[in-house]
C-alpha positions in Angstrom: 103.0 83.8 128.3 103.5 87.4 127.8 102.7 90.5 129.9 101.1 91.0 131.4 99.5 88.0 133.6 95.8 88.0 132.8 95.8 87.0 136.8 98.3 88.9 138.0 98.4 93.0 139.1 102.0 92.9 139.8 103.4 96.7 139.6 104.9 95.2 135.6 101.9 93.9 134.8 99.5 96.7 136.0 102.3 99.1 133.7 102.2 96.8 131.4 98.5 97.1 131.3 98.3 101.1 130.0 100.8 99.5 127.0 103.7 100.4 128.8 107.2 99.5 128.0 106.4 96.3 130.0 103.8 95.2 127.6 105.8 92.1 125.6 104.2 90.0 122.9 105.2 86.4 122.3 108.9 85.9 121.5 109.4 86.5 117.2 112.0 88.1 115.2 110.9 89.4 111.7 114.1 90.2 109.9 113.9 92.3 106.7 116.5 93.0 104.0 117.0 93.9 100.1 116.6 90.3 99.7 113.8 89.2 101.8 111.6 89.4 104.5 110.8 86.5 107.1 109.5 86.0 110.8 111.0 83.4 113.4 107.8 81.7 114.8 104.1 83.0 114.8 102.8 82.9 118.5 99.4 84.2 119.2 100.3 87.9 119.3 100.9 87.5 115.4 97.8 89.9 114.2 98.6 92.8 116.9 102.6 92.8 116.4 101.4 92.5 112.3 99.0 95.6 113.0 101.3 97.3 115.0 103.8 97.9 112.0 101.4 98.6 109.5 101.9 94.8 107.9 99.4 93.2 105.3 101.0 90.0 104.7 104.3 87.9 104.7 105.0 85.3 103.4 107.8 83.1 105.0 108.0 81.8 108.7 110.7 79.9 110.1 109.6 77.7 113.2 111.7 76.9 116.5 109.0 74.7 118.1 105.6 73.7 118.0 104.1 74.9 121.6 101.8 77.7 121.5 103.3 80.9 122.6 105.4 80.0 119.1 102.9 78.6 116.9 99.2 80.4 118.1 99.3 82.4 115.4 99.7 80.6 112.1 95.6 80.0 112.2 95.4 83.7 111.4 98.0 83.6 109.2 97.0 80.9 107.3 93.3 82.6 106.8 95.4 86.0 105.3 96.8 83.9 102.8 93.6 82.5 101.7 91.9 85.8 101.6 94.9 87.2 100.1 94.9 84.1 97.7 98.6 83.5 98.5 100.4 80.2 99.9 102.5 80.9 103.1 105.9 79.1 103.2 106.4 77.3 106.4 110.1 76.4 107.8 110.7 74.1 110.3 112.4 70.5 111.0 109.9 67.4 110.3 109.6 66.7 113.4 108.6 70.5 114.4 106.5 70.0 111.4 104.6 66.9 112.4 103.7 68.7 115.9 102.3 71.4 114.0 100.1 69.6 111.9 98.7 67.3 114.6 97.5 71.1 115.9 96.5 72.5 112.9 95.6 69.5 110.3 93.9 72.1 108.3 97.2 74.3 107.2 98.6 72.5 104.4 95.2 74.0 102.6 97.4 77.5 102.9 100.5 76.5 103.6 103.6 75.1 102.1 105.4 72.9 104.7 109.4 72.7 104.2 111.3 70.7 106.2 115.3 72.2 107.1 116.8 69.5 108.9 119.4 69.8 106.5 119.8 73.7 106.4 118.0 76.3 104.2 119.0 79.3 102.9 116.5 82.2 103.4 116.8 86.1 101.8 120.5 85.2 101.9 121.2 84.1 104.7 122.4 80.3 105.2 120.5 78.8 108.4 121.4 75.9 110.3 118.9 74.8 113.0 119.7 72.0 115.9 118.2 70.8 118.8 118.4 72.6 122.1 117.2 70.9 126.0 113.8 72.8 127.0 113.5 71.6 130.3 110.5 70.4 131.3 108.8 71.5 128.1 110.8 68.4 126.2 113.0 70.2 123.3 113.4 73.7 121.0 115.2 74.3 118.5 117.8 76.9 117.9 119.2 78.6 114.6 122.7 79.6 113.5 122.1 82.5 110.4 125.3 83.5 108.4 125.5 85.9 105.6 128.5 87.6 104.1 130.9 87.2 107.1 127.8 88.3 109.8 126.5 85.4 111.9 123.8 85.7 114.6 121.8 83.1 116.6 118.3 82.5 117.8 118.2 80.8 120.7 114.9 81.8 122.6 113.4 78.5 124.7 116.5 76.7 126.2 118.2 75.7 129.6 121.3 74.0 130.7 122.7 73.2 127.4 125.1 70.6 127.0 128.4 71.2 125.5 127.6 69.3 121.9 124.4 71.9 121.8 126.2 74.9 123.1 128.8 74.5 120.3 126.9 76.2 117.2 126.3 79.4 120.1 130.5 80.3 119.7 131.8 82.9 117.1 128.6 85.2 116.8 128.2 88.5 115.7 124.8 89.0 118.2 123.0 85.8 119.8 119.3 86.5 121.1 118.7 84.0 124.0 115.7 83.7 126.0 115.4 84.3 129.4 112.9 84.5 131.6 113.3 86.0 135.5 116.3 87.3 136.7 116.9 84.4 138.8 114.2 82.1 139.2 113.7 80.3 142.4 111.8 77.1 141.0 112.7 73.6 141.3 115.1 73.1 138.2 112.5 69.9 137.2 109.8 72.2 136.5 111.9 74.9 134.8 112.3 75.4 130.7 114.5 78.7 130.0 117.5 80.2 131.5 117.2 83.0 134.2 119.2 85.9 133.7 122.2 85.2 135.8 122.6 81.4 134.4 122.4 83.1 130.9 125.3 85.6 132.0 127.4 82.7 133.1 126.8 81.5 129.7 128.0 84.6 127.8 130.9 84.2 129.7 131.8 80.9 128.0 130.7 81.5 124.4 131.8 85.3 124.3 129.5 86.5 122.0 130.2 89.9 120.6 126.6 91.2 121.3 123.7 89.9 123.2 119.4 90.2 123.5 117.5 88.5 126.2 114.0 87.9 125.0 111.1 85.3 126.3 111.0 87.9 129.7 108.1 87.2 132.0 106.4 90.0 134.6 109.6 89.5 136.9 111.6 92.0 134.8 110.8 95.1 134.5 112.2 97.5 132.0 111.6 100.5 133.1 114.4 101.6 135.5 115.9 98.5 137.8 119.3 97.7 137.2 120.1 94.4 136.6 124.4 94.7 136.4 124.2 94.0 132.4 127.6 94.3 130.7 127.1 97.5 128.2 127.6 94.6 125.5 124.5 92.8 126.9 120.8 94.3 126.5 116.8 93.5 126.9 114.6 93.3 124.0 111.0 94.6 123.9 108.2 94.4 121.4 109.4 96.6 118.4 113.2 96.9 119.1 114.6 96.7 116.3 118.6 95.8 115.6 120.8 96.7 112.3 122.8 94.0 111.2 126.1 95.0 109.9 127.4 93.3 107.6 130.6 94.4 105.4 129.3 98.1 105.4 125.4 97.1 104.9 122.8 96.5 107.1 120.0 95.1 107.9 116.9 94.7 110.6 115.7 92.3 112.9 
């Protein structure tokens, strides 16, 4: 849900508070290159993270799921493309796409709706999505993205994956998972994403060459603790950004 808590004055939180390094958006990923520019979801924090970077308008957005922290934002969205009298491209699979416009019945005014069950290809870079166990919270899903011999994943709302999901997660250049706490003490029926030290345990078995945790709630805190990370493993935070390399070029996310 972000931090911080709107009910909480937890020491991250209160830090948090005077837009310390503690203060983290809704999980996203904009990624921008020579031959494109797109976001990964458009949770409620959209405008602010947009404002933050000095951002007027863009115009693709690939989907991973239709709750709120992921989709809050494509109101606003949608109502820059109107002003701007521009269409929005949407990316997502039908299903993701039928949740969204159950929410939002009013976006296919503003926005082109493209359904990738069968892969897309997006400023050159082939994406496969599949379907990744949220928990409680039902289903995500996750994307594989490959260009010229470089292949990441997004993986941000997920827990105990079964082998046949965990599959598409081996061979990667960087995989961004979601975690939430460091080790999270709830009952495992009420839980969605992986805590820290189940995601480690899932490093160990995919090997990826470079990791990001994202989706981190108020029980991490970024500032100074030290939470045994392998020098190959690291936390995001709003704004980080990553270069891509890719047969001597680069690119952000």
């Amino acid at each position: 849900m972000g931090v911080p808590r709107v009910y909480c004055e937890c020491e991250v939180c209160q830090e948090a508070r005077h837009r310390g390094i503690n203060r983290r958006f809704r999980s996203s990923v904009m990624l921008e290159s020579v031959d494109g520019t797109f976001l990964i979801d458009c949770g409620p924090d959209w405008r602010e993270a947009m404002e933050r970077h000095a951002l007027r308008y863009v115009e693709h957005i690939l989907v991973t799921h239709a709750h709120f922290d992921h989709i809050g934002g494509l109101p606003e969205w949608a109502d820059s493309c109107r002003w701007l009298n521009r269409r929005g491209q949407l990316y997502a699979p039908q299903e993701v796409i039928d949740m969204i416009l159950r929410q939002y019945p009013w976006l296919p005014g503003q926005l082109d709706m493209h359904a990738v069950d069968q892969g897309l290809e997006l400023a050159g870079w082939h994406i496969e999505g599949w379907k990744v166990f949220h928990g409680k919270n039902g289903f995500s899903y996750a994307y594989r993205l490959t260009k010229q011999g470089y292949t990441w994943a997004y993986c941000s709302d997920a827990i105990a994956l079964p082998e046949e999901q965990k599959k598409p997660l081996h061979g990667l250049d960087l995989l961004i998972l979601g975690t939430s706490f460091y080790e999270e003490k709830a009952e495992f029926s009420t839980r969605s994403v992986y805590d820290m030290k189940e995601a480690m345990q899932l490093l160990q078995e995919i090997q990826p060459k470079y990791s990001l945790f994202t989706h981190m709630s108020h029980d991490i805190d970024l500032r100074c603790r030290d939470y045994g990370l392998p020098e190959d493993v690291e936390l995001a935070y709003s704004g980080r950004t990553v270069l891509l390399e890719q047969e001597g070029k680069a690119e952000q996310a």
